[in-house]
C-alpha positions in Angstrom: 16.7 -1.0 -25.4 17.4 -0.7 -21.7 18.2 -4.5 -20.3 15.9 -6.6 -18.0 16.7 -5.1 -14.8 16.8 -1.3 -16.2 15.0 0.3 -13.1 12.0 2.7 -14.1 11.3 3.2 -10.2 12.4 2.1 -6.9 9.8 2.2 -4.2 9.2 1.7 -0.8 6.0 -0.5 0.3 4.9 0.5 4.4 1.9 -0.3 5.9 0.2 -0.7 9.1 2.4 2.1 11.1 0.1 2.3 13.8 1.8 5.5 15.4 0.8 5.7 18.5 2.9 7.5 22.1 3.7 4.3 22.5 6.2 2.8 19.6 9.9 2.5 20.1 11.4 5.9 19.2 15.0 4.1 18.3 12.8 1.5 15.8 11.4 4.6 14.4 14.4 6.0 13.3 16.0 2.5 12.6 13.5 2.3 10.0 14.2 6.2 8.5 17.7 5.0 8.6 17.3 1.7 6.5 14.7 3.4 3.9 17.0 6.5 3.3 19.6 4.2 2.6 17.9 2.2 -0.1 17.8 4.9 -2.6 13.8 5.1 -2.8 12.4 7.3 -5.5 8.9 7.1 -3.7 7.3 6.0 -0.4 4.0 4.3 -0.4 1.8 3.6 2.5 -1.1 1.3 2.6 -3.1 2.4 5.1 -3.4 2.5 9.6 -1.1 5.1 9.5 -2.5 5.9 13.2 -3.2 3.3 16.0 -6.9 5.0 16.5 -7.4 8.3 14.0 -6.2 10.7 16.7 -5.0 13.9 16.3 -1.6 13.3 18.1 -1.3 10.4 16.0 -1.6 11.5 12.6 1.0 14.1 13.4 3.0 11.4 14.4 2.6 9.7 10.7 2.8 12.7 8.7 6.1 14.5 10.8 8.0 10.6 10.1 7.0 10.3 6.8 8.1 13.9 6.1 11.7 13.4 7.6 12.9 11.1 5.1 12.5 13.5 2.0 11.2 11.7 -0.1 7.9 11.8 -1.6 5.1 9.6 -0.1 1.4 8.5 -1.4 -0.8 7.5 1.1 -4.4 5.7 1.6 -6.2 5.2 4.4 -6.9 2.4 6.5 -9.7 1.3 8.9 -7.8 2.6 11.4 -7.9 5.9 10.2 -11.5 6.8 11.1 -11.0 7.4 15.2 -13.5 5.1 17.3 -14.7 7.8 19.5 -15.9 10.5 17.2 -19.3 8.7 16.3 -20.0 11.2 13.6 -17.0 10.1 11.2 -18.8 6.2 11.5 -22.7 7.5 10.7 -22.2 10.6 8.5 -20.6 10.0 5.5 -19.8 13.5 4.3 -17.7 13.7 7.9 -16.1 10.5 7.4 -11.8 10.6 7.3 -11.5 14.4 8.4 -8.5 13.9 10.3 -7.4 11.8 7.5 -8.2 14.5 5.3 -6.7 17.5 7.1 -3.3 15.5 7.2 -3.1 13.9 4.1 -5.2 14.9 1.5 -7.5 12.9 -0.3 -8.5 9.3 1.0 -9.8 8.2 -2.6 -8.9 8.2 -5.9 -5.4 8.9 -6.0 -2.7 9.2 -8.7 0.9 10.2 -8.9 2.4 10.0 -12.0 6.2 11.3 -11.5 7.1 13.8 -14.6 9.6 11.5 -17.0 8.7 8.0 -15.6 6.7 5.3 -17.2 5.3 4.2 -14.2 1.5 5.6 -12.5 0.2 4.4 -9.6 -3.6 4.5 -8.6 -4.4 4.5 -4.7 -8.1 3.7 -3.4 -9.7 3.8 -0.3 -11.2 0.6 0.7 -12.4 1.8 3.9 -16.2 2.3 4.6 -18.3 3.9 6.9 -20.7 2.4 9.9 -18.9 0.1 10.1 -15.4 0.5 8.8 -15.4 -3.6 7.7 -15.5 -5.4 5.9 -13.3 -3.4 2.7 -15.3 -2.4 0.0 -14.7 -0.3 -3.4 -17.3 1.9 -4.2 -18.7 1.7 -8.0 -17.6 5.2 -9.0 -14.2 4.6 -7.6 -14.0 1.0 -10.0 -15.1 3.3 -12.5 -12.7 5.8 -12.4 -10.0 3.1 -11.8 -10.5 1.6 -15.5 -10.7 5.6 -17.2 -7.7 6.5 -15.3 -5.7 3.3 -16.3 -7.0 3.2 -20.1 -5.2 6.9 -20.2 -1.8 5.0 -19.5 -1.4 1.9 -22.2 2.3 1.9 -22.1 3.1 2.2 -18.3 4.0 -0.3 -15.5 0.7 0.6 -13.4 1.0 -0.1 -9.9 -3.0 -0.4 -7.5 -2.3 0.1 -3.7 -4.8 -0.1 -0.9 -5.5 -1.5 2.6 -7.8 -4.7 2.5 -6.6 -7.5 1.1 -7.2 -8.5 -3.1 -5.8 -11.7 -2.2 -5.5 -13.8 0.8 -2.2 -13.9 2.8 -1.4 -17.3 4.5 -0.5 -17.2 8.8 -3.3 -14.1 9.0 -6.9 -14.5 10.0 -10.0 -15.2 7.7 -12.4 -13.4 9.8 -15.1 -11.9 7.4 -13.7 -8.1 8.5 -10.7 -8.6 6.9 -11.6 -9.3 3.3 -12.4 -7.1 0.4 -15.5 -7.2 -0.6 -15.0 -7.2 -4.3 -11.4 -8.9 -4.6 -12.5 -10.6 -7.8 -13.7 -7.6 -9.4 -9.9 -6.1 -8.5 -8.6 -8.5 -9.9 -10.7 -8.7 -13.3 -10.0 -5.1 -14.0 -6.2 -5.7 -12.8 -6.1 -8.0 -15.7 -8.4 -6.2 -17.9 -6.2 -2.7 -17.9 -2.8 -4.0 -17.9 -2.3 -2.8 -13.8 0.5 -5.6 -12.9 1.3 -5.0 -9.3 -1.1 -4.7 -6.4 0.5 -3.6 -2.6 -2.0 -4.2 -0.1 -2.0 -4.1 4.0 -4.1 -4.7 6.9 -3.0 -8.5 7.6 0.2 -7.5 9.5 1.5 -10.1 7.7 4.4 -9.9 5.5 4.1 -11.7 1.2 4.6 -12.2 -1.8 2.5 -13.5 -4.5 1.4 -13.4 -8.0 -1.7 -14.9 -9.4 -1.8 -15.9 -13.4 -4.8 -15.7 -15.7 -4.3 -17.5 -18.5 -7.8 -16.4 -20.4 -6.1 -13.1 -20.4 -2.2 -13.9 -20.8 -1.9 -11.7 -17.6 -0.1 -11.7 -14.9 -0.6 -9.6 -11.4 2.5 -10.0 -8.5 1.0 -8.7 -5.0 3.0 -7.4 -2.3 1.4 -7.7 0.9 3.2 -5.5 3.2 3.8 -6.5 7.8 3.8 -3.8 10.2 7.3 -2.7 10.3 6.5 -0.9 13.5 5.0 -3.0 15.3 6.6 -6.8 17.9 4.0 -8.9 17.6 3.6 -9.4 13.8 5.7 -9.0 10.9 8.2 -6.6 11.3 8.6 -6.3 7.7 8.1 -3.9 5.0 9.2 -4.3 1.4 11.6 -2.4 -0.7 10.3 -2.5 -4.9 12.1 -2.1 -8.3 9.7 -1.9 -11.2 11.8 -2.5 -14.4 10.6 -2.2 -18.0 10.1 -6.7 -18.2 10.4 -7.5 -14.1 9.2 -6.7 -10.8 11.2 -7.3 -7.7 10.5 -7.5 -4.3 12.8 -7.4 -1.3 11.5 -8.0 2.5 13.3 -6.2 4.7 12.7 -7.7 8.6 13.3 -6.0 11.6 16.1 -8.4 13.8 17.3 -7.4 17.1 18.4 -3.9 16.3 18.1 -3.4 13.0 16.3 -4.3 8.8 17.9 -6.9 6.8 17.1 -8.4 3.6 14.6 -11.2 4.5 14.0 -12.5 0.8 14.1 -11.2 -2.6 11.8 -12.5 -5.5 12.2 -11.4 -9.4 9.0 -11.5 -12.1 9.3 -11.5 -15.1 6.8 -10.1 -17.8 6.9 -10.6 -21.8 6.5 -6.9 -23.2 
């Protein structure tokens, strides 16, 4: 049997992009350079992929994530649905368009690589009139426990924007919560789905809650905003092993990403 730190799948954890005409074109690529050099498998991003869910702007997200050749999930963010087209805030069947036209589906997402033993599920937390706070609808809960029943033997991996847990040096304003964080959490537990990467704080962690009713264990990686001065430059580099998780921050200093922290879990199997 394959040793603790066998890697099933390296990943790379980005959030809160915010492309807009304005980001540093030589950060951009400083960040293509460090992520091709980590030796991803798979690029995840957590939603605001645009600065405010114009056109320009999700051509911007969709031409980076492209360059770097490797594949990419994505889900949306609040950010996505663009503040002056009023119909994608009141009519629900026009809501994430531009999302849509760029990136696919906003909900119910899962990529399951042939060969690996790791699934992730991806879920839009992002809801209409207005876009706040974060919410999961029922059916998509729903579909979140068939989906992760299907896959008893896999590392199972939940991404999406608002928060499941609460990140320390970020705002508690009400907008910036998940509505049902607890319920998350209870079917995290429930369905064996270990690792949760979430966004919208802009600020860079690492956690894991315990629940000992349950003999469970869930890590969370909340993800910064890589792109972006005034927050955490951060984003987070992932090894998913058959008994560990580990998590490395990379932070954006001066000119270029360096390892910020590293932190190793370890799961009975």
């Amino acid at each position: 049997m394959p040793g603790l730190f066998s890697t099933l799948m390296k990943s790379i954890h980005l959030s809160d992009l915010h492309f807009n005409g304005n980001i540093s074109r030589r950060k951009i690529e400083t960040l293509a350079d460090d992520i091709l050099g980590s030796g991803a498998d798979l690029v995840i991003v957590t939603g605001d992929v645009t600065d405010r869910g114009r056109v320009a702007q999700f051509k911007l997200a969709r031409d980076f994530l492209k360059s770097l050749r490797i594949p990419f999930i994505v889900v949306p963010g609040n950010r996505e649905i663009s503040v002056g087209a009023f119909w994608e805030w009141t009519i629900p069947r026009f809501s994430m368009m531009r999302y849509k036209h760029f990136f696919g589906d906003p909900d119910k997402v899962l990529y399951h690589p042939d060969g690996s033993d790791t699934v992730f599920f991806g879920l839009n937390s992002v809801h209409f009139l207005p876009a706040w706070p974060g919410t999961i609808r029922r059916a998509t809960r729903h579909w979140l426990k068939e989906q992760a029943a299907r896959f008893p033997d896999c590392s199972k991996v939940l991404f999406l924007h608002h928060p499941v847990l609460p990140v320390i040096r970020s705002s508690s304003y009400w907008a910036h919560i998940l509505s049902e964080a607890g319920e998350m959490l209870n079917i995290c537990s429930q369905y064996g789905i270990t690792l949760i990467l979430q966004g919208h704080k802009h600020r860079s962690a690492v956690m894991e809650i315990s629940l000992p009713e349950r003999n469970a264990k869930v890590v969370v990686s909340s993800c910064g905003a890589p792109l972006l001065s005034r927050w955490d430059s951060v984003y987070h580099i992932i090894e998913i092993n058959r008994a560990s998780i580990i998590i490395q921050q990379r932070e954006f200093l001066e000119k270029s990403f360096a390892e910020k922290a590293t932190y190793v879990f370890s799961f009975d199997k």
